[in-house]
DRENVEX-337957 format. One record per residue (C-alpha): residue number from 1; x, y, z. Coordinates in Angstrom, 3 decimals. Layout:
N
@num->NUM; x->X; y->Y; z->Z;
...
//
This chain:
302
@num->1; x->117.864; y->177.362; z->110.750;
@num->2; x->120.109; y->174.691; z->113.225;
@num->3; x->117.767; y->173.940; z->116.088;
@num->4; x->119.391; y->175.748; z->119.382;
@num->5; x->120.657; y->173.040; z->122.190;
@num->6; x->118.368; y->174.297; z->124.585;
@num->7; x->115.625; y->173.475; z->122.302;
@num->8; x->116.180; y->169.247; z->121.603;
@num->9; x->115.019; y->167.071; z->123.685;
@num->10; x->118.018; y->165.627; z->125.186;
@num->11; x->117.434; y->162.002; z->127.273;
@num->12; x->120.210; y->160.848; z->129.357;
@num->13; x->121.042; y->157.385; z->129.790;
@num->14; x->122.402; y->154.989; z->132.325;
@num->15; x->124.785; y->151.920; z->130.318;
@num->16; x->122.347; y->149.192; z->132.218;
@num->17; x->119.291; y->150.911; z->130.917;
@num->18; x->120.662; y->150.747; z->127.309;
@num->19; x->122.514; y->147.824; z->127.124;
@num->20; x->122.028; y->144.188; z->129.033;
@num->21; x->124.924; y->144.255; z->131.257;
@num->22; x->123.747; y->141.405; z->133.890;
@num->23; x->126.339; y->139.541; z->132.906;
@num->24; x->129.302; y->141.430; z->133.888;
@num->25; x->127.191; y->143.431; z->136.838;
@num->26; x->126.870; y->139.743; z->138.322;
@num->27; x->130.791; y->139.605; z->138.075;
@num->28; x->130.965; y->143.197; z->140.129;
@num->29; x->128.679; y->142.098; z->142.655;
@num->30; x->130.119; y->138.491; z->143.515;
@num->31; x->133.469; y->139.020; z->142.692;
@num->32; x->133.997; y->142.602; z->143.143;
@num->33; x->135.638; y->146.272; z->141.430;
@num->34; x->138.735; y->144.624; z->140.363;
@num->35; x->137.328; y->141.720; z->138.353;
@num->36; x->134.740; y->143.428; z->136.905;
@num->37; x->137.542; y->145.629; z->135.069;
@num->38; x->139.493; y->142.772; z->133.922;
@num->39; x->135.982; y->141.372; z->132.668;
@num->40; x->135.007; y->144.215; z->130.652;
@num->41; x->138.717; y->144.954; z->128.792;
@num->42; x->138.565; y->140.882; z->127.940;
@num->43; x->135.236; y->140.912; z->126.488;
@num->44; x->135.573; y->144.953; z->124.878;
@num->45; x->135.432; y->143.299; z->121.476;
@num->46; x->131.986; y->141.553; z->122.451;
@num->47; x->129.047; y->143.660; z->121.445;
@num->48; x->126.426; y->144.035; z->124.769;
@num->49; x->122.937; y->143.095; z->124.091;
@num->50; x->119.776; y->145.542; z->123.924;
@num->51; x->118.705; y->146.161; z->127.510;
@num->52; x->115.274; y->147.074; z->128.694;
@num->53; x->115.409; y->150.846; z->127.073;
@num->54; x->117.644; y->150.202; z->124.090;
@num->55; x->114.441; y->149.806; z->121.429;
@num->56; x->113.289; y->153.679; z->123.014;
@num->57; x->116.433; y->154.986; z->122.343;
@num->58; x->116.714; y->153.556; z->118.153;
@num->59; x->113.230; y->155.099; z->118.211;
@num->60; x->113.902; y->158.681; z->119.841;
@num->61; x->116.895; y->158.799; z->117.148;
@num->62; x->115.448; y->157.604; z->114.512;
@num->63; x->113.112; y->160.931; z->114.791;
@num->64; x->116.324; y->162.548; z->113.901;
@num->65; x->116.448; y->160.691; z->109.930;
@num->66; x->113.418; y->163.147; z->109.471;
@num->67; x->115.166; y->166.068; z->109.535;
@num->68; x->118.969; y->165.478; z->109.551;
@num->69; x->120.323; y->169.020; z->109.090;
@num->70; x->117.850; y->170.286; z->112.397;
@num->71; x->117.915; y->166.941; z->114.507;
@num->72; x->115.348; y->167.534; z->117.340;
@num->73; x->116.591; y->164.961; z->119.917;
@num->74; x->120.106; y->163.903; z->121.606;
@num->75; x->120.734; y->161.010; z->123.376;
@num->76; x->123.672; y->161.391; z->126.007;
@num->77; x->124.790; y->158.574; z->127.914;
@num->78; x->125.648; y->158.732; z->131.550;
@num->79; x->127.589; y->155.911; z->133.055;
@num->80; x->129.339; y->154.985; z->136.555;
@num->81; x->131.766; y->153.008; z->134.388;
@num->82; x->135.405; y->154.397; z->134.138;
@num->83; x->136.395; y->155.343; z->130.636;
@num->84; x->138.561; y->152.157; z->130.495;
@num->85; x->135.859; y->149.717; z->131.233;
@num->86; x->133.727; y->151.871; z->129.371;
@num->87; x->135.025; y->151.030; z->125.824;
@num->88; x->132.628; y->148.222; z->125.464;
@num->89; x->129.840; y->150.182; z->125.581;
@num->90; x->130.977; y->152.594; z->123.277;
@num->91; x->132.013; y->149.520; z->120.830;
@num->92; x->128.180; y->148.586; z->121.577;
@num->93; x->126.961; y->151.777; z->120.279;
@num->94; x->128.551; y->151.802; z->117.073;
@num->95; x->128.196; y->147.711; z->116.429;
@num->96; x->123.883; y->148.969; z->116.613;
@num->97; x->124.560; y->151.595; z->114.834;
@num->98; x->123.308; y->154.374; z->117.158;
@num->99; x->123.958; y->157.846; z->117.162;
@num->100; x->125.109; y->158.879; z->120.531;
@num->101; x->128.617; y->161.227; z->120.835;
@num->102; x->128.326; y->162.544; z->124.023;
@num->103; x->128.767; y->160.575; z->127.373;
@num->104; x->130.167; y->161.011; z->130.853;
@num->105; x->132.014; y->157.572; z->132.631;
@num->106; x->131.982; y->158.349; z->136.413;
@num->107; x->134.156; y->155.645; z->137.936;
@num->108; x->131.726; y->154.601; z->140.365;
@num->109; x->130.263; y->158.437; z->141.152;
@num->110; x->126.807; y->159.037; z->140.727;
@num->111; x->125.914; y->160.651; z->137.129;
@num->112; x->123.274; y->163.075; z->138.134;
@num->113; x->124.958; y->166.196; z->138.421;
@num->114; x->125.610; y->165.835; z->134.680;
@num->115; x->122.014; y->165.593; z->133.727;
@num->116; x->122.105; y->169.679; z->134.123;
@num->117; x->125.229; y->170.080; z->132.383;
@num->118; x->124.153; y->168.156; z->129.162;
@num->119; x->120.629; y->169.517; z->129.392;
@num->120; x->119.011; y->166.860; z->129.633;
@num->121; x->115.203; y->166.909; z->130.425;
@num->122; x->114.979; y->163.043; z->131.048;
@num->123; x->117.056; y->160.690; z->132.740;
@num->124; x->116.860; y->157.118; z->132.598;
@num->125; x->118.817; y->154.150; z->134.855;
@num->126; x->118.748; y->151.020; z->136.693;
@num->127; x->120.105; y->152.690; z->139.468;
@num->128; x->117.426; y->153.724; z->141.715;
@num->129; x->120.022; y->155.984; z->143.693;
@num->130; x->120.723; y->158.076; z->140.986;
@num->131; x->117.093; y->159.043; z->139.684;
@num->132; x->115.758; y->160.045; z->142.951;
@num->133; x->119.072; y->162.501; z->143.343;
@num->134; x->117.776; y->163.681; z->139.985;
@num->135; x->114.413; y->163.855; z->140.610;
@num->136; x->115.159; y->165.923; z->143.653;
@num->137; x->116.764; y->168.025; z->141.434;
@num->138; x->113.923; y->168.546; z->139.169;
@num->139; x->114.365; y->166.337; z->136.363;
@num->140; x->112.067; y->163.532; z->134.878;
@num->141; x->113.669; y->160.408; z->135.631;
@num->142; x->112.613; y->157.114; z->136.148;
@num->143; x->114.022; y->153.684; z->137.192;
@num->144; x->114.266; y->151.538; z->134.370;
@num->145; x->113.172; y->147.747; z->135.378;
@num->146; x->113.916; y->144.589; z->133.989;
@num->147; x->111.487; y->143.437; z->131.874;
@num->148; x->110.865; y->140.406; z->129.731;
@num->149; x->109.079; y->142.446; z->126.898;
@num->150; x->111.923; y->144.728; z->126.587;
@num->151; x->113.261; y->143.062; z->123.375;
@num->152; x->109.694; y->143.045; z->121.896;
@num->153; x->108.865; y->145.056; z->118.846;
@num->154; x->105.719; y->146.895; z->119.511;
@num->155; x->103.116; y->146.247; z->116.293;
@num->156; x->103.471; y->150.307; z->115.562;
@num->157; x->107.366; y->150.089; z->115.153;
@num->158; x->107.998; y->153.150; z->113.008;
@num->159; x->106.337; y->155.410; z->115.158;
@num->160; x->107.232; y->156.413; z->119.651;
@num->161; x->104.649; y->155.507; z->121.413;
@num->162; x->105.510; y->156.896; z->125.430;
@num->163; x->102.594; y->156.649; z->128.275;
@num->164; x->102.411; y->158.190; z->131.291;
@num->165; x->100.315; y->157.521; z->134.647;
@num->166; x->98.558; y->161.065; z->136.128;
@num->167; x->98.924; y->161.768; z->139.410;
@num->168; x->102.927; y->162.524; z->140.831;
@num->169; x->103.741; y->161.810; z->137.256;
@num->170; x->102.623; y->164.319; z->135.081;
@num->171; x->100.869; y->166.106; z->137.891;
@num->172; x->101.966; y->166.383; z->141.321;
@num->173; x->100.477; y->164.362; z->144.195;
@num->174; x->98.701; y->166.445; z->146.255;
@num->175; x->95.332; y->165.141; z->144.730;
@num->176; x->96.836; y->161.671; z->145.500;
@num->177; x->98.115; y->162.214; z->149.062;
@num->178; x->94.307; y->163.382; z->149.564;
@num->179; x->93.112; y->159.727; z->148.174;
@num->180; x->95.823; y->157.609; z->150.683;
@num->181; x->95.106; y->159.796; z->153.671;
@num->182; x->91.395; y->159.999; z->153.789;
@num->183; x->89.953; y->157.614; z->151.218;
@num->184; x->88.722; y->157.322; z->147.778;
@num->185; x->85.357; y->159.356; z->148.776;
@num->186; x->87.626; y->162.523; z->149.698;
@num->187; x->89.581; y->162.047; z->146.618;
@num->188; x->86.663; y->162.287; z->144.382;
@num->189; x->84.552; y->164.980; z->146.031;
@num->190; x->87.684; y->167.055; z->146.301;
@num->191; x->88.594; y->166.538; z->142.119;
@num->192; x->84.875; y->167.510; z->141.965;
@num->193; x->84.811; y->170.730; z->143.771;
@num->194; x->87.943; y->171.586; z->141.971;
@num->195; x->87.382; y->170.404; z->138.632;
@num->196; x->88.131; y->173.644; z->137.033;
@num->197; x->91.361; y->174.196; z->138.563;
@num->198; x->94.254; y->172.529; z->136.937;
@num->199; x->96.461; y->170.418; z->138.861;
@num->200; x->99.926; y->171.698; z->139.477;
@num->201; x->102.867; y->170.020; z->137.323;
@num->202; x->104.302; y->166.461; z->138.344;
@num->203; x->107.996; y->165.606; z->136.987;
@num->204; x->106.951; y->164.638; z->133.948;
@num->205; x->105.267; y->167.684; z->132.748;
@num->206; x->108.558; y->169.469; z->130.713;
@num->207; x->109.002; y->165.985; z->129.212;
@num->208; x->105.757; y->165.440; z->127.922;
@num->209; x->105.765; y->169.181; z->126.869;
@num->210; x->108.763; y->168.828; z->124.624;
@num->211; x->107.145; y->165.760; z->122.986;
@num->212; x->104.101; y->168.120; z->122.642;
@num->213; x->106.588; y->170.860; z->120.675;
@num->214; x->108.051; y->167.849; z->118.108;
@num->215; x->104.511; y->166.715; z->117.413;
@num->216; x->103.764; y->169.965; z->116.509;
@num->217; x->106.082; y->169.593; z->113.184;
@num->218; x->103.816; y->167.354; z->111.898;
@num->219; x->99.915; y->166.375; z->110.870;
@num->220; x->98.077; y->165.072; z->113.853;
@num->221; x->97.205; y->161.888; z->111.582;
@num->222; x->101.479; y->161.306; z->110.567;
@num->223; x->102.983; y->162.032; z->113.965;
@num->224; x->105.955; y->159.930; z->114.393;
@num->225; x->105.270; y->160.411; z->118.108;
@num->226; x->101.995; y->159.081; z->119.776;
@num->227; x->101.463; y->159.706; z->123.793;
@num->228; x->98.711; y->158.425; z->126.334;
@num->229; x->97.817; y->158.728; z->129.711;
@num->230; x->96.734; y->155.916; z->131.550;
@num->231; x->95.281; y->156.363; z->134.786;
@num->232; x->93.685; y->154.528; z->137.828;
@num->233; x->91.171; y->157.337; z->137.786;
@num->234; x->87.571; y->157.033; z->136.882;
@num->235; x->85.071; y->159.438; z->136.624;
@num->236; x->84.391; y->161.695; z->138.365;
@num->237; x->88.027; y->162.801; z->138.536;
@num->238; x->88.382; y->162.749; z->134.918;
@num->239; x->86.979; y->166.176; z->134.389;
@num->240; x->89.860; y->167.783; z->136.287;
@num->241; x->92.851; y->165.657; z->134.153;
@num->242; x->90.976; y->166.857; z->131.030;
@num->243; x->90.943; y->170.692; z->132.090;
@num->244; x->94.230; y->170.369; z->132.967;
@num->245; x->96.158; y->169.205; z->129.672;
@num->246; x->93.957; y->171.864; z->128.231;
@num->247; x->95.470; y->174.622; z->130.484;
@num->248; x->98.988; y->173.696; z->129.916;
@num->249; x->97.869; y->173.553; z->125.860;
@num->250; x->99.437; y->170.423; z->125.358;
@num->251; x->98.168; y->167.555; z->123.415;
@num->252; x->98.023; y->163.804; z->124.478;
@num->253; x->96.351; y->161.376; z->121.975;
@num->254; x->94.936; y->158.951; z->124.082;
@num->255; x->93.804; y->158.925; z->128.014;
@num->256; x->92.154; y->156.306; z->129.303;
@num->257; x->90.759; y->156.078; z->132.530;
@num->258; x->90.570; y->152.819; z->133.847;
@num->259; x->89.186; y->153.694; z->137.608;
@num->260; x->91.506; y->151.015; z->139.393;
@num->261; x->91.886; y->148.233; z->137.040;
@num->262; x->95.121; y->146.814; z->136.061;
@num->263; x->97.197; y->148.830; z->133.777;
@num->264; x->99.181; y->145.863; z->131.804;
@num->265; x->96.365; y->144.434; z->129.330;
@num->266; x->95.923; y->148.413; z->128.217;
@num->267; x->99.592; y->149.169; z->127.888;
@num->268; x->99.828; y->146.054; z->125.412;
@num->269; x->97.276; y->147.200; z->123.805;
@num->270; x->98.492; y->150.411; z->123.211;
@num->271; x->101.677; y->149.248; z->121.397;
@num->272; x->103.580; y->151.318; z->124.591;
@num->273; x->107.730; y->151.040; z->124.106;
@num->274; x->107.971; y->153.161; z->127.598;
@num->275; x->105.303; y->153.454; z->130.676;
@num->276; x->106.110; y->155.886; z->133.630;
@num->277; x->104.903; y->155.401; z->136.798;
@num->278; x->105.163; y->156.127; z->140.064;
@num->279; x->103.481; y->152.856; z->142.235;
@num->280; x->105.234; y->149.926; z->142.393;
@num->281; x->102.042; y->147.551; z->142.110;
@num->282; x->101.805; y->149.243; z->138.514;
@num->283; x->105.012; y->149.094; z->137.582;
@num->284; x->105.003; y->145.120; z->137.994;
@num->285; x->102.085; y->144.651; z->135.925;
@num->286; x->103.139; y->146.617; z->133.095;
@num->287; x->106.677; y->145.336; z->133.074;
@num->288; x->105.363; y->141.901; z->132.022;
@num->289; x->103.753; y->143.428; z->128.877;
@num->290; x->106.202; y->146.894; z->128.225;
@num->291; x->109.352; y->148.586; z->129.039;
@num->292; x->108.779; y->150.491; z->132.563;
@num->293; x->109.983; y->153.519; z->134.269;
@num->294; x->109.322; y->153.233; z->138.149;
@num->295; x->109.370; y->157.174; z->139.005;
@num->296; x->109.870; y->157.432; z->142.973;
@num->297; x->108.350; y->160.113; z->143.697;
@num->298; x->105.676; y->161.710; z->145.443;
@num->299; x->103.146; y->160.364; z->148.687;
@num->300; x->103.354; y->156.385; z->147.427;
@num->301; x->107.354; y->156.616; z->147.666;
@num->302; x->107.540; y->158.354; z->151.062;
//
């Protein structure tokens, strides 16, 4: 039975989160629109480097050699290229040998209004504009950084290994907003008091549930998918994250809870090819050891 559109998990992609396009940005920002264009048609031929999310996207499609009659995820590409200028990057995507059909080339527009359109439930790009529009919106999206481990193989290579931080992540902020208005002592006796009531969902929460749904195809112990959540929270605010996955019945495989120490050491560990998060401080850690997703949202972006 051919798995139903609605029912893939469909990522969206900016052309600077997939490919390294520093090159020719750095000719649109010092030398401006027109020169850009001409730089693009005279290199077309050129193949574009991986950028920072390129080794995510071989491994979300590479889920798809599983099961190639019912292929479970789509990878669309969004870009504020014109179609013209936008040649190379299609020429980029077949020299790698990826599997993308679809795209949208704005000329200069912002993408997000075609995140809906292709059904998308993630959106990825280096332009911080666009993923707040689309957060706004609803949709998990984060700003891609730069990051010198982005070309880095992670040890586990055959298998997607995607980690989120908690709070105004996967669950909203309002346990956070508590913690930077009136301290870490409220924040913990309020997760306390309402340990048994699960936390509403952050912007993450569809994403990490259609994960949930393609792990579910497979034995726990052959999952070509692995997830983790690593948080700044210690106990006692554990118990409530716990509860919480368990009342939205999905699985995560790992959760560590690190109660304020830095993030980076744990995320190499892990083998991570993506972290999400939504504090800046974080963010720069991990990009020196993974490929990052700054997610703007919620009380630390305000």
């Amino acid at each position: 039975m051919q798995i139903a559109q609605q029912e893939k998990l469909t990522v969206a992609i900016s052309s600077r989160a997939l490919f390294n396009l520093d090159e020719s940005h750095a000719v649109f920002e010092n030398e401006g629109i027109a020169a850009y264009c001409r730089y693009q048609v005279e290199h077309e031929d050129i193949p574009l480097e991986p950028g920072v999310a390129f080794g995510l996207v071989k491994k979300l499609l590479a889920l798809n050699e599983r099961d190639p009659v019912n292929p479970r995820v789509e990878v669309i590409l969004l870009s504020r290229n014109s179609a013209d200028t936008g040649l190379r990057i299609f020429n980029s995507i077949q020299h790698h040998g990826l599997d993308i059909g679809r795209a949208a080339f704005t000329r200069g527009e912002s993408t997000h209004p075609y995140i809906s359109a292709f059904g998308a439930q993630l959106f990825l790009s280096a332009e911080p504009g666009d993923v707040r529009k689309a957060l706004e919106a609803g949709f998990a999206a984060a700003t891609i950084l730069p990051s010198a481990a982005a070309s880095v193989v992670a040890d586990h290579s055959s298998q997607l290994r995607i980690v989120f931080d908690g709070d105004a992540v996967l669950f909203s902020d309002e346990s956070e907003r508590i913690y930077k208005w009136e301290g870490l002592g409220a924040f913990e006796t309020n997760e306390v008091n309402a340990a048994k009531q699960p936390l509403p969902g952050g912007p993450f929460k569809n994403f990490l549930a259609m994960l949930h749904q393609i792990q579910l195809d497979y034995p726990a112990d052959t999952s070509p998918i692995r997830t983790a959540l690593i948080t700044a929270r210690g106990a006692p605010a554990h118990e409530r994250v716990i509860r919480t996955l368990r009342a939205w019945n999905i699985r995560i495989d790992e959760a560590l809870f690190l109660g304020g120490m830095d993030k980076g050491a744990f995320l190499k560990a892990f083998g991570a090819d993506i972290f999400f998060d939504d504090q800046q401080k974080h963010c720069e850690s991990a990009r020196q050891h993974v490929a990052t997703g700054h997610v703007p949202h919620g009380v630390a972006n305000e």
